[in-house]
One Martini backbone bead per residue (centre of mass of N, CA, C, O) as a GRO file, in nm:
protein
  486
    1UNK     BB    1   9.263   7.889  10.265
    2UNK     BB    2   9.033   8.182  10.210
    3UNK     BB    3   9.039   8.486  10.270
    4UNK     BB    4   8.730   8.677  10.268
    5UNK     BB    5   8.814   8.928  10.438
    6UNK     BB    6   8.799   9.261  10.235
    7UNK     BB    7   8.869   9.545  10.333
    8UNK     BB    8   8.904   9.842  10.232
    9UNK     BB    9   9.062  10.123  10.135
   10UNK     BB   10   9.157  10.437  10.301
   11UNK     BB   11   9.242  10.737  10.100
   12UNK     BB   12   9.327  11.061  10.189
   13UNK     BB   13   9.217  11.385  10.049
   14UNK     BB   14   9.384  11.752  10.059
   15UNK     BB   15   9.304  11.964   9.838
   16UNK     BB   16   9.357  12.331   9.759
   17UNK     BB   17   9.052  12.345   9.686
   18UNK     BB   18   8.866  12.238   9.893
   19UNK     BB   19   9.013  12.402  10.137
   20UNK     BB   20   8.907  12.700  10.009
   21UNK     BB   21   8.624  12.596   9.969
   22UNK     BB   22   8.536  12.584  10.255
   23UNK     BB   23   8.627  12.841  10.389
   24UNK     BB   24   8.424  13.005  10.204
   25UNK     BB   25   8.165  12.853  10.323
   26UNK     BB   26   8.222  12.914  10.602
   27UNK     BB   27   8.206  13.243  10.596
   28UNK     BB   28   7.925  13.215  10.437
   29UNK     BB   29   7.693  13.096  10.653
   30UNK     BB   30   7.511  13.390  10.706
   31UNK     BB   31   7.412  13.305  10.418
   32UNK     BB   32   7.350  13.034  10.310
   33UNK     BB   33   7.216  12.948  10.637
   34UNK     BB   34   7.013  13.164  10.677
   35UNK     BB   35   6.922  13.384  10.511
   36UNK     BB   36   6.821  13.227  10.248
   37UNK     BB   37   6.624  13.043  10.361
   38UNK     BB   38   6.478  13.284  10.489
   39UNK     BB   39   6.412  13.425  10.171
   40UNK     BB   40   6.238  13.156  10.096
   41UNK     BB   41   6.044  13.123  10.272
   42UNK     BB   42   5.916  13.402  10.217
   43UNK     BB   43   5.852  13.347   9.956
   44UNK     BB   44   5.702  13.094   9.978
   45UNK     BB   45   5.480  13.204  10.134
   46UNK     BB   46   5.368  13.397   9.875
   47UNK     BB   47   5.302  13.191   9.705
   48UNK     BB   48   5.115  13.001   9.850
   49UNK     BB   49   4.889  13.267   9.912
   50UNK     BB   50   4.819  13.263   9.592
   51UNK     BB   51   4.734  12.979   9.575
   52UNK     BB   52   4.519  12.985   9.794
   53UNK     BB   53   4.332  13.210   9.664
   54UNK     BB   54   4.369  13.184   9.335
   55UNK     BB   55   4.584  13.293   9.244
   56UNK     BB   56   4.843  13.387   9.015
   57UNK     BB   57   5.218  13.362   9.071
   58UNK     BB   58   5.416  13.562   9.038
   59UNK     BB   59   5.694  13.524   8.805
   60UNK     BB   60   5.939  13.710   8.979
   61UNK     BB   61   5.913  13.535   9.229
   62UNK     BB   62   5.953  13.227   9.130
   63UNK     BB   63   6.226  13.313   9.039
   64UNK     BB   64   6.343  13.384   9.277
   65UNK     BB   65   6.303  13.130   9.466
   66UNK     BB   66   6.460  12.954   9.258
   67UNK     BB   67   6.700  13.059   9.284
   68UNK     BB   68   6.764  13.052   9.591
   69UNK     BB   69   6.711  12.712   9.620
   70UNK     BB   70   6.968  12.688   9.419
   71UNK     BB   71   7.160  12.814   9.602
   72UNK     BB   72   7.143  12.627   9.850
   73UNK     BB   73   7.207  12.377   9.676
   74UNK     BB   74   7.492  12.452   9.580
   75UNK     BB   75   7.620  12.496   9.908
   76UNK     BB   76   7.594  12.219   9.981
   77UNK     BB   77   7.729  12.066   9.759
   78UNK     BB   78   7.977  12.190   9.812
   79UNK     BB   79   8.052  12.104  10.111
   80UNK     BB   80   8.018  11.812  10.026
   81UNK     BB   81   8.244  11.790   9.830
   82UNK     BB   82   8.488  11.888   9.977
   83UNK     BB   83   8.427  11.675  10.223
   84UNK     BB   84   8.526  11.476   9.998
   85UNK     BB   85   8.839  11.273  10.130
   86UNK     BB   86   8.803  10.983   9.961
   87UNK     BB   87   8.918  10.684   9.877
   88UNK     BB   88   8.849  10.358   9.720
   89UNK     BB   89   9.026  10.071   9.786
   90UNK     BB   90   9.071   9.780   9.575
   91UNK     BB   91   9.092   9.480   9.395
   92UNK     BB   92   8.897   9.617   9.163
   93UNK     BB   93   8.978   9.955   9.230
   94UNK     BB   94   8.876  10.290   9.223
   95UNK     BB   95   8.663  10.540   9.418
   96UNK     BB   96   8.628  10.860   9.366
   97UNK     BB   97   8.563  11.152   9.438
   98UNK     BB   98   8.304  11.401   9.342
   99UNK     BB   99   8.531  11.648   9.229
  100UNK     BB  100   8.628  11.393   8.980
  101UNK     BB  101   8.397  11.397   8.772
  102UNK     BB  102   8.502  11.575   8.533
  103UNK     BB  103   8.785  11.432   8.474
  104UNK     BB  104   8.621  11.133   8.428
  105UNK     BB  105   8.379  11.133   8.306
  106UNK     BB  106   8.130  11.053   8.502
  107UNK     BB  107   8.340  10.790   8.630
  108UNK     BB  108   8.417  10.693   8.960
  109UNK     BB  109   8.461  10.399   8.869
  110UNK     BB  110   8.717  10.220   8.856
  111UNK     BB  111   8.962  10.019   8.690
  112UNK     BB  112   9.293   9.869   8.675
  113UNK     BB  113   9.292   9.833   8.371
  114UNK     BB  114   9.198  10.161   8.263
  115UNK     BB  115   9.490  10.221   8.367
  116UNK     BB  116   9.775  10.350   8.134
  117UNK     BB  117   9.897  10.598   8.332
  118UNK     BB  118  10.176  10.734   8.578
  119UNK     BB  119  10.212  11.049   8.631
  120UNK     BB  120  10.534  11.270   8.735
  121UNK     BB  121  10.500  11.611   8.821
  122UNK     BB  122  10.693  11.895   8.757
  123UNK     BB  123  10.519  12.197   8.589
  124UNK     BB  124  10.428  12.012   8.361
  125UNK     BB  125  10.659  11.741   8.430
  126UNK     BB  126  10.838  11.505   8.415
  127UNK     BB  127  10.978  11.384   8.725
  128UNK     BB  128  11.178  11.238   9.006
  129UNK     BB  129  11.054  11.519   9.188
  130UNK     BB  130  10.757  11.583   9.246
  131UNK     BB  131  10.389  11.719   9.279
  132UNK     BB  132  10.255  11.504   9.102
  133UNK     BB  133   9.994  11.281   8.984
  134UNK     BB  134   9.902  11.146   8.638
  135UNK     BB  135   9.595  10.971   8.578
  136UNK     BB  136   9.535  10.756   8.291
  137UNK     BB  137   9.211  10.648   8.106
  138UNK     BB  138   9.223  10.546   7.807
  139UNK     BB  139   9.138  10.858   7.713
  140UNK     BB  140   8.875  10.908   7.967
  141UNK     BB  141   9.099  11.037   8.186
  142UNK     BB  142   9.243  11.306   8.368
  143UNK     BB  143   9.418  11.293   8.659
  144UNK     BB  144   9.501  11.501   8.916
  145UNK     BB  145   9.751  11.508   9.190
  146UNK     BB  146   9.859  11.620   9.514
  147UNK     BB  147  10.094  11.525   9.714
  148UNK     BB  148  10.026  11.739   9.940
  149UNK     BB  149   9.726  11.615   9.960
  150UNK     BB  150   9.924  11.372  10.130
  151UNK     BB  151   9.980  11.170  10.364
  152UNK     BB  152  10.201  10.952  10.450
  153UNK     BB  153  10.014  10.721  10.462
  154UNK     BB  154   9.784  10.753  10.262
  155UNK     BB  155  10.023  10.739   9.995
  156UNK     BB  156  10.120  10.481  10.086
  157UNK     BB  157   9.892  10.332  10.022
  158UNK     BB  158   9.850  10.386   9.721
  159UNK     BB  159  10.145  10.320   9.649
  160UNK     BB  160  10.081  10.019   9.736
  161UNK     BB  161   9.829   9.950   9.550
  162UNK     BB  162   9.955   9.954   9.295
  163UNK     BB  163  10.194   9.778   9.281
  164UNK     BB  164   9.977   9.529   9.345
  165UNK     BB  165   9.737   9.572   9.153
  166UNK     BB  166   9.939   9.736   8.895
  167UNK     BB  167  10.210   9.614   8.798
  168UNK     BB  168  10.197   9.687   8.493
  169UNK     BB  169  10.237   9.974   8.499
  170UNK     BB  170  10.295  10.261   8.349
  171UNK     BB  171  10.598  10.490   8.422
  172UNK     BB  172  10.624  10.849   8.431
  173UNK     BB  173  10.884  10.788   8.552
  174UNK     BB  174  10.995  10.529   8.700
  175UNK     BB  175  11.001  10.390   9.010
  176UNK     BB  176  11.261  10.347   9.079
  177UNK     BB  177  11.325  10.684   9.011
  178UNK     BB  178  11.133  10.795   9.217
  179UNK     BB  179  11.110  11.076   9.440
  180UNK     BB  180  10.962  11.225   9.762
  181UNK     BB  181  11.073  11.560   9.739
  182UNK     BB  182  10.850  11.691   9.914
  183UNK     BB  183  10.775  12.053  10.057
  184UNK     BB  184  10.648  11.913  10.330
  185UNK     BB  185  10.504  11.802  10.626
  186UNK     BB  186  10.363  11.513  10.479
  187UNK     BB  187  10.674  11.464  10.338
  188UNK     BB  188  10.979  11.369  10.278
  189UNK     BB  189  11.257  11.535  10.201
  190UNK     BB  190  11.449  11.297  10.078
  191UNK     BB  191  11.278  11.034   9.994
  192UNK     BB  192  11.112  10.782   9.826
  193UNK     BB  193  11.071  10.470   9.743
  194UNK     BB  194  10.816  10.242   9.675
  195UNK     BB  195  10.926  10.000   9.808
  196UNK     BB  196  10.983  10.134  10.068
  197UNK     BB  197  10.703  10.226  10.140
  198UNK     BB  198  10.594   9.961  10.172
  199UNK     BB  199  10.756   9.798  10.343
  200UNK     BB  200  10.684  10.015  10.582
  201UNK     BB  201  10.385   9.987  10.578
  202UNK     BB  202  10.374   9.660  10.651
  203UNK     BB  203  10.588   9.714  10.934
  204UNK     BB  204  10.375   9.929  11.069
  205UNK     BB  205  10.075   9.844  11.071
  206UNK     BB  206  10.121   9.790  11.430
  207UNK     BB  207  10.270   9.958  11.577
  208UNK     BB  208  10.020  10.093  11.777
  209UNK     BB  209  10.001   9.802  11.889
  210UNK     BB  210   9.971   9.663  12.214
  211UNK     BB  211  10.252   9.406  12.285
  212UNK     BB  212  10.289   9.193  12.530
  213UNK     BB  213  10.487   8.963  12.593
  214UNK     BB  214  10.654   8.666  12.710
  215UNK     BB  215  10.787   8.531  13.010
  216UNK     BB  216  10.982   8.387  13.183
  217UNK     BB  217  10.803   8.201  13.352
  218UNK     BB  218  10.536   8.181  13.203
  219UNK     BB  219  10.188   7.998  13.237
  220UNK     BB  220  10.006   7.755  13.061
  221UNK     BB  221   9.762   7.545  13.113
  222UNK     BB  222   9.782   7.545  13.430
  223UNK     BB  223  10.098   7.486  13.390
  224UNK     BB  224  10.149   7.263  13.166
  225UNK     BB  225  10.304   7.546  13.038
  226UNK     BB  226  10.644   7.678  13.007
  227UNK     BB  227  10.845   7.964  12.985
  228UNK     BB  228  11.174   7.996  12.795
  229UNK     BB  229  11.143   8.160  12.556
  230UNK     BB  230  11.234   8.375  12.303
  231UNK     BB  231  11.231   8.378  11.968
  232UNK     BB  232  11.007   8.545  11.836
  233UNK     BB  233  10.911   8.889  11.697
  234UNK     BB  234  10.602   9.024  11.587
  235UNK     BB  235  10.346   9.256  11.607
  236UNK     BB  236  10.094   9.009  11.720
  237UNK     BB  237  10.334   8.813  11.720
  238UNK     BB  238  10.470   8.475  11.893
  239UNK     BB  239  10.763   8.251  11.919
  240UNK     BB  240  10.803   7.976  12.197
  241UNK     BB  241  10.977   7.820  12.449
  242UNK     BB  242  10.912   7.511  12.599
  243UNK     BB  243  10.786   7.349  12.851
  244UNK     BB  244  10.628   7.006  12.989
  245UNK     BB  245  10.522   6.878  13.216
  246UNK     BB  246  10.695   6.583  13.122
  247UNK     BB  247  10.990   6.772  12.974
  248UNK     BB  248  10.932   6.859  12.702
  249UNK     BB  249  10.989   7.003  12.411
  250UNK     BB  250  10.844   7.313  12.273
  251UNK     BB  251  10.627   7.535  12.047
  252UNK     BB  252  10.485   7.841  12.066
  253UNK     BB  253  10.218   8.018  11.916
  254UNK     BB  254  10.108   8.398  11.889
  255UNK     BB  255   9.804   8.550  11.919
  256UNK     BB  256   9.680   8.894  11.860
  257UNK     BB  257   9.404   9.066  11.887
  258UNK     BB  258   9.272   9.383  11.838
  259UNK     BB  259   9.055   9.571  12.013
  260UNK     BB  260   8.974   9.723  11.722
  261UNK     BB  261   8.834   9.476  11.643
  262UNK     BB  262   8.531   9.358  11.524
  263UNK     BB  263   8.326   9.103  11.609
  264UNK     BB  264   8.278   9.000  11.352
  265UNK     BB  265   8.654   8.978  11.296
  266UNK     BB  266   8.654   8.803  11.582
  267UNK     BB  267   8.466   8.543  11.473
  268UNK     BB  268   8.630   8.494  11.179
  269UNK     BB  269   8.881   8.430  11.259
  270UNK     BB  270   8.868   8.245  11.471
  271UNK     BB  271   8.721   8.022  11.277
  272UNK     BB  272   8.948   8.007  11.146
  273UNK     BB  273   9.180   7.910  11.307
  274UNK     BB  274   9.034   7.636  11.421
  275UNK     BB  275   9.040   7.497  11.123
  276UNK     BB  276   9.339   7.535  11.053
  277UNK     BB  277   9.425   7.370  11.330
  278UNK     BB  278   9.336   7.116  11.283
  279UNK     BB  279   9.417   7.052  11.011
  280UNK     BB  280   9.703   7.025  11.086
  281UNK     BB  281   9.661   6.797  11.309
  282UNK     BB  282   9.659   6.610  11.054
  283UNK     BB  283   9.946   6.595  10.985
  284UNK     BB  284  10.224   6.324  10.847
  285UNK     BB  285  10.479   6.456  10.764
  286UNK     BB  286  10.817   6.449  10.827
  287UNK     BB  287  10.919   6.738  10.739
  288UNK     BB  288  10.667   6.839  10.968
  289UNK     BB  289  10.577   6.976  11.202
  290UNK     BB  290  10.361   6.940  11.479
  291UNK     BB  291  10.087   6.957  11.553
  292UNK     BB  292   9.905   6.961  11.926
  293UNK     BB  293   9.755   7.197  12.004
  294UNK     BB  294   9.485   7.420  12.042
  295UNK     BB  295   9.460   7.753  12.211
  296UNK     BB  296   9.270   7.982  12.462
  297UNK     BB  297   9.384   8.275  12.667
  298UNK     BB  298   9.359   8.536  12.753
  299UNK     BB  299   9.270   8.618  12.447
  300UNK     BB  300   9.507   8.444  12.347
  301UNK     BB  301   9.626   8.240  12.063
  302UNK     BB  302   9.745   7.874  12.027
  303UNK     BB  303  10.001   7.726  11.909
  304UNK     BB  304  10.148   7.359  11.986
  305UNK     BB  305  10.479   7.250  11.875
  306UNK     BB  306  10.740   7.063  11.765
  307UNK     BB  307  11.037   7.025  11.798
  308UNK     BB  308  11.327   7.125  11.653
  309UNK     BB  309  11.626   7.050  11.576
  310UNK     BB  310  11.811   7.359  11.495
  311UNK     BB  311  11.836   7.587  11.221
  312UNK     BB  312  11.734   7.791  11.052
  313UNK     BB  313  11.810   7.932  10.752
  314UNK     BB  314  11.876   8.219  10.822
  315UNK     BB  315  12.114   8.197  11.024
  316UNK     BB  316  12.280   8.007  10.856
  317UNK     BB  317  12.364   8.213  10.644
  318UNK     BB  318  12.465   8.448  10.866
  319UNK     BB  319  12.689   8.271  10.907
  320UNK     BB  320  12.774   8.126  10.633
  321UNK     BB  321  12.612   8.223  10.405
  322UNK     BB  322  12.615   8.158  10.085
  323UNK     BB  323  12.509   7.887   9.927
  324UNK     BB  324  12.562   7.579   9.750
  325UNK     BB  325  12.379   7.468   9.451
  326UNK     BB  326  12.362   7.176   9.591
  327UNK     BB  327  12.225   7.237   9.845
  328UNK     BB  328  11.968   7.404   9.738
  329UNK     BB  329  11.884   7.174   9.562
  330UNK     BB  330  11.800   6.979   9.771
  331UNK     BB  331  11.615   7.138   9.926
  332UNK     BB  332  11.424   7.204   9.756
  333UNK     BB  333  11.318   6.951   9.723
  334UNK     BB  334  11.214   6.890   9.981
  335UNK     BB  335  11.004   7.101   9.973
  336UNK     BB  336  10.861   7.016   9.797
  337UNK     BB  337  10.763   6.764   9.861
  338UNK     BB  338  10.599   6.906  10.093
  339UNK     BB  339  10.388   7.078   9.835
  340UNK     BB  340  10.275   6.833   9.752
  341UNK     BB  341  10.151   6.752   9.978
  342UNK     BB  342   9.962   6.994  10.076
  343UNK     BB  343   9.853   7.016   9.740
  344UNK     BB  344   9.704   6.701   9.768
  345UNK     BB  345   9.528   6.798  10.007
  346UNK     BB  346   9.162   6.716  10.102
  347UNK     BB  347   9.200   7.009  10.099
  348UNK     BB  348   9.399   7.201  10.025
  349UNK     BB  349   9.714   7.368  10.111
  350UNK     BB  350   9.839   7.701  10.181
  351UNK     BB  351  10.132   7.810  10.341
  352UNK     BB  352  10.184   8.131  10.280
  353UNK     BB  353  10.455   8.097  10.488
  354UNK     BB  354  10.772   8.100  10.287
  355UNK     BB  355  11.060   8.094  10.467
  356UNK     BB  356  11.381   8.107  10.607
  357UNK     BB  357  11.250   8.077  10.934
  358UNK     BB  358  11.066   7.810  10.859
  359UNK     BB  359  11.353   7.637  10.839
  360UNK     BB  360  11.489   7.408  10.917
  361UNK     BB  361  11.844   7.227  10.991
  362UNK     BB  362  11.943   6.961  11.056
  363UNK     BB  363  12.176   6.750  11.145
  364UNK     BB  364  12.113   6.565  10.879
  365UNK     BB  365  12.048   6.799  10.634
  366UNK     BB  366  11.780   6.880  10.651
  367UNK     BB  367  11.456   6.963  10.619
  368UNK     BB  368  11.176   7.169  10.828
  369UNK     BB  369  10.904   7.246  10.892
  370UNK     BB  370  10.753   7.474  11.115
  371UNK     BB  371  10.547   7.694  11.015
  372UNK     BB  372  10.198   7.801  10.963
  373UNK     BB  373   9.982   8.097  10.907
  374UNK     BB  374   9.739   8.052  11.106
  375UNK     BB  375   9.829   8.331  11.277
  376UNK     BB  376   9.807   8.530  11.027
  377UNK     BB  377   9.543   8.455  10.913
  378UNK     BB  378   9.404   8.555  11.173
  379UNK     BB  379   9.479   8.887  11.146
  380UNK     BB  380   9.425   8.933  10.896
  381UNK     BB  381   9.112   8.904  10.932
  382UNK     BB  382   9.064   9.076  11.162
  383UNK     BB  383   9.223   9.350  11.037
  384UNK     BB  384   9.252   9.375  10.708
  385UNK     BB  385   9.532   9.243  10.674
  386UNK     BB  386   9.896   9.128  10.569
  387UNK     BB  387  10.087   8.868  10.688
  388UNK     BB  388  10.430   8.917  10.667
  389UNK     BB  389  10.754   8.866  10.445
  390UNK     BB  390  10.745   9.084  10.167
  391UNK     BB  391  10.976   8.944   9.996
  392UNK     BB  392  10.756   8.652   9.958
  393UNK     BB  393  10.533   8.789   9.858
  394UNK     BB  394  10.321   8.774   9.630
  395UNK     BB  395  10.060   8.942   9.420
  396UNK     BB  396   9.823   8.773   9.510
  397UNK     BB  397   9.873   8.735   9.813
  398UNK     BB  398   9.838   9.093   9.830
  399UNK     BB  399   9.534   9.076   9.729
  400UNK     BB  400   9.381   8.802   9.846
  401UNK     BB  401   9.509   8.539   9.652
  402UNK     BB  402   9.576   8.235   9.701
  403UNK     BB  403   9.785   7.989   9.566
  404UNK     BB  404   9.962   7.710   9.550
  405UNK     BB  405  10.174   7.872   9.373
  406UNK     BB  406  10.251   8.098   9.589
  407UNK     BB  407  10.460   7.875   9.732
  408UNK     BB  408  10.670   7.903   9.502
  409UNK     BB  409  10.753   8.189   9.497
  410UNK     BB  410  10.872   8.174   9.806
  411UNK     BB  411  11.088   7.952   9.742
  412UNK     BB  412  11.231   8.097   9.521
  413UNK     BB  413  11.285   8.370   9.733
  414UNK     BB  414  11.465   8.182   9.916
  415UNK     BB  415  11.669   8.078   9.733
  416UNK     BB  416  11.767   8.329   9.676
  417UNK     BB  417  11.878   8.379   9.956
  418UNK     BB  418  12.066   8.104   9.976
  419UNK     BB  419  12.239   8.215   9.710
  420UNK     BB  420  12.301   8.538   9.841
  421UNK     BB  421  12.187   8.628  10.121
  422UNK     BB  422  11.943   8.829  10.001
  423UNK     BB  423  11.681   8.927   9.981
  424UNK     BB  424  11.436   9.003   9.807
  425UNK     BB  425  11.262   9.170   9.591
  426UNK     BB  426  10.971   9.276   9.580
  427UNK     BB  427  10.729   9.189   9.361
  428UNK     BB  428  10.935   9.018   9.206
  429UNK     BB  429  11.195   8.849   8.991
  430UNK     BB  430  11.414   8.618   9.056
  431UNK     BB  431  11.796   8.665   9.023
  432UNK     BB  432  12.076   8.504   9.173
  433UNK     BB  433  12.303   8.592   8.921
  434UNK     BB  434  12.270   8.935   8.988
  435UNK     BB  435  12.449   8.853   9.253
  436UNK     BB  436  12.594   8.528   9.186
  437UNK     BB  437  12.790   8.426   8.915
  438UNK     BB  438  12.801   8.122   9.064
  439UNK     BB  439  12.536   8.047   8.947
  440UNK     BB  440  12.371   7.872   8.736
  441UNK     BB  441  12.166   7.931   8.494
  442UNK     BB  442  11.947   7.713   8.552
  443UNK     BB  443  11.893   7.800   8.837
  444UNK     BB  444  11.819   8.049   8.785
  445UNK     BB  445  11.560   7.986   8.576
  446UNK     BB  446  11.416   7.837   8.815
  447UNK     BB  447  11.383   8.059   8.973
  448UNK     BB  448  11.264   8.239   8.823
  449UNK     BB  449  10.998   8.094   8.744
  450UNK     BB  450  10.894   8.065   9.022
  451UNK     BB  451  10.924   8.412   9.048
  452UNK     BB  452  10.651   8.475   8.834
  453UNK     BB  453  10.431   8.704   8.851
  454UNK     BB  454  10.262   8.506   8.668
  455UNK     BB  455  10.092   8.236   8.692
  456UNK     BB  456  10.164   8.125   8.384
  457UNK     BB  457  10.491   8.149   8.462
  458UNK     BB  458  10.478   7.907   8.617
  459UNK     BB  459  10.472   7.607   8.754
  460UNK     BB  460  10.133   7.455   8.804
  461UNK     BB  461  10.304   7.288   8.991
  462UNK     BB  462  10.480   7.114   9.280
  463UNK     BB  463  10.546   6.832   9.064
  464UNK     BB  464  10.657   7.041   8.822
  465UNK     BB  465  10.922   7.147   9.019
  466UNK     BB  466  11.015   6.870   9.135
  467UNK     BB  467  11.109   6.750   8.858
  468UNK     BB  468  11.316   6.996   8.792
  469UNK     BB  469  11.489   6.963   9.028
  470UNK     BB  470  11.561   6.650   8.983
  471UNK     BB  471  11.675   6.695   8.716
  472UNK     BB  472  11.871   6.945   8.766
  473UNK     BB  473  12.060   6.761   8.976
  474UNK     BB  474  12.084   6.482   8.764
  475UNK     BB  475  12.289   6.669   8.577
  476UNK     BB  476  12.494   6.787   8.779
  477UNK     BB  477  12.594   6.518   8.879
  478UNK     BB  478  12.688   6.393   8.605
  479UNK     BB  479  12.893   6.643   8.542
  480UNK     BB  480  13.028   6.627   8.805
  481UNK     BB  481  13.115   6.279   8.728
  482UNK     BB  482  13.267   6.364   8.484
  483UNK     BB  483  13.504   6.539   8.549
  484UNK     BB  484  13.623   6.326   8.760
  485UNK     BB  485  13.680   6.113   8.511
  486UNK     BB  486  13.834   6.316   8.307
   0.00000   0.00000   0.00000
């Protein structure tokens, strides 16, 4: 299900040369905002009264009249140049403001395809240590842009753009050698890495937002819902062990919209929630949790879900370390074999938070997904943002495009974490073998396809990875009952 609403990042740019010439505009208002105008006026009444009486206006007044006029129209179009100081990034490109028309030649609308080259500079030289980004559009375009005439949030939304919309993006130095140790108000003077700044970002996104969770002993749907403790905290969403009326163990998932979000985009959000919450509650794979009921109460919306008995997977590593590649490719079979069931779905459902928190272990050593994106879909929605954890979201995903293949990506860096015990590298190719090299080259070689930045190098199908999932797995078999044999 495809979230639709994708709206803008605006992101303040307050160059060194604007704030000059606002600073000159302003000291100068009682020139060009009254003066002028009042002489233009008197002008313009002379020439009027020529061209009523019948006589041609004097030649000398129209040029004067013309200059004054021209004057006021260049003084508007400078403070109004001057204030203008955002970009509009999108997943289609960026609309720079209108100070960048010289630079761009006169083509303020850019396309990500466009930008051939990024470069850091300090000096009027490539540095690892900046003052400046010089960002190049195929030789039709060099623009200059002062580090330090960006907040650290903005520049974060900035880098946090390019990073994601145009990932193959040539830069000079390399993003992973840049650190922005720029001795400004706006930006730490310690430096950030690319990677680090998005994903403060992300984990950011939410933090001004006060979100208090349910305590102990707090009741939902009159009563009939106890909570008995937290799982999960995050953002603005929570996930609660309760017990219901009958003594059944369950469990809730709460997503709560911030109320600066617009009702067109809490009526959008709502309609995903439910239709996406509806369809869940149809699903019969034995390996998924059961969505049992959604419900809304004192406007924070609510799933819930079967309790699976056994710990996550993420526990389950954090206690006993990086697990071995036999067990980690039967897991991996058995979540293939739930992603075939559910991208095979008329229409597909595209899990989209498929991470080791997601999955159960249980006592049996299956594995069992226990929880779907629909509050994650649906905060996403209200608030024009992307809910998840970053380590594991593909680079179309975080773009507002996922696609069944998505969730091969997420599986991927999954397996990474459980093979080597550390969440992956976002937005990257995942080789557990260059953190564990006890992973056999296959099972590497395996991870990396799944987690392959181009849809075109993924697997095409849940189908066809687990079909390879099987195959490498009745190799490794044969080999490990050869060697005991031999």
């Amino acid at each position: 299900m495809e979230v639709t609403l994708q709206p803008k990042i605006l992101v303040r740019y307050k160059s060194t040369s604007s704030r000059v010439g606002l600073i000159i505009m302003i000291s100068l208002i009682p020139f060009w905002l009254l003066w002028i105008p009042w002489v233009s006026s008197w002008l313009g009444t002379a020439v009027w009264q020529d061209i009523t009486s019948g006589t041609m206006p004097d030649g000398a007044l129209l040029l004067l009249l013309t200059f004054f006029v021209g004057l006021f129209v260049v003084s508007v179009l400078t403070v109004f140049v001057c204030l203008q100081n955002r970009f509009i990034v999108s997943n289609d490109g960026v609309v720079f403001p209108l100070r960048c028309l010289l630079e761009l030649g006169f083509r303020l609308n850019r396309q990500w395809s466009e930008l051939s080259l990024l470069e850091f500079r300090r000096d009027r030289k490539p540095s690892v240590n900046p003052t400046e980004m010089v960002w190049r559009f195929g030789g039709s375009g060099l623009l200059p842009l002062e580090l330090g005439a960006f907040t650290k949030e903005d520049l974060q939304k900035l880098l946090m753009s390019l990073e994601a919309y145009h990932p193959e993006l040539r830069m000079n130095p390399p993003a992973g050698q840049v650190q922005l140790g720029i001795s400004t108000k706006a930006l730490p003077a310690s430096g950030m890495s690319f990677t680090k700044i998005w994903e403060d970002d992300l984990a950011s996104r939410f933090g001004s937002t006060v979100f208090v969770p349910l305590e102990p002993g707090d009741a939902l749907q009159e009563g009939s819902l106890q909570v008995l403790g937290q799982i999960a905290f995050g953002g603005l969403s929570a996930i609660y062990l309760a017990k219901r009326k009958n003594g059944d163990v369950c469990v809730i998932k709460e997503a709560v919209v911030p109320s600066s979000a617009d009702e067109a985009s809490k009526e959008k959000a709502l309609e995903l929630f439910q239709r996406e919450a509806q369809l869940l509650m149809g699903l019969t794979h034995s390996r998924v949790a059961k969505v049992l009921d959604h419900f809304v109460e004192k406007g924070r919306h609510y799933l819930l879900l079967e309790h699976i008995d056994g710990k996550d997977l993420r526990r389950f590593v954090k206690e006993h370390g990086a697990q071995k590649e036999e067990m980690v490719m039967r897991w991996a079979c058995e979540i293939l074999e739930v992603l075939v069931y559910l991208h095979e779905l008329q229409p597909p459902i595209v899990h989209r938070d498929l991470t080791p928190d997601n999955l159960v272990l249980e006592r049996d050593g299956s594995v069992t997904l226990i929880d779907f994106g629909a509050a994650n879909e649906f905060l996403g929605t209200a608030t024009g943002t992307l809910v998840g954890k970053q380590s594991y979201i593909p680079p179309e995903q975080f773009r507002g495009k996922a696609v069944p293949q998505s969730d091969l990506y997420s599986l991927g860096a999954t397996l990474q974490f459980l093979l080597t015990g550390r969440d992956p590298e976002p937005l990257s190719e995942s080789r557990p073998r260059d953190v564990n090299p006890k992973v056999s080259q296959p099972v590497d070689d395996f991870v990396g396809r799944l987690t392959a930045m181009e849809l075109c190098e993924r697997y095409g199908t849940a189908s066809e990875a687990l079909a390879a999932c099987k195959q490498l797995t009745g190799t490794k078999r044969n080999v490990t009952h050869a060697s005991k044999n031999g």
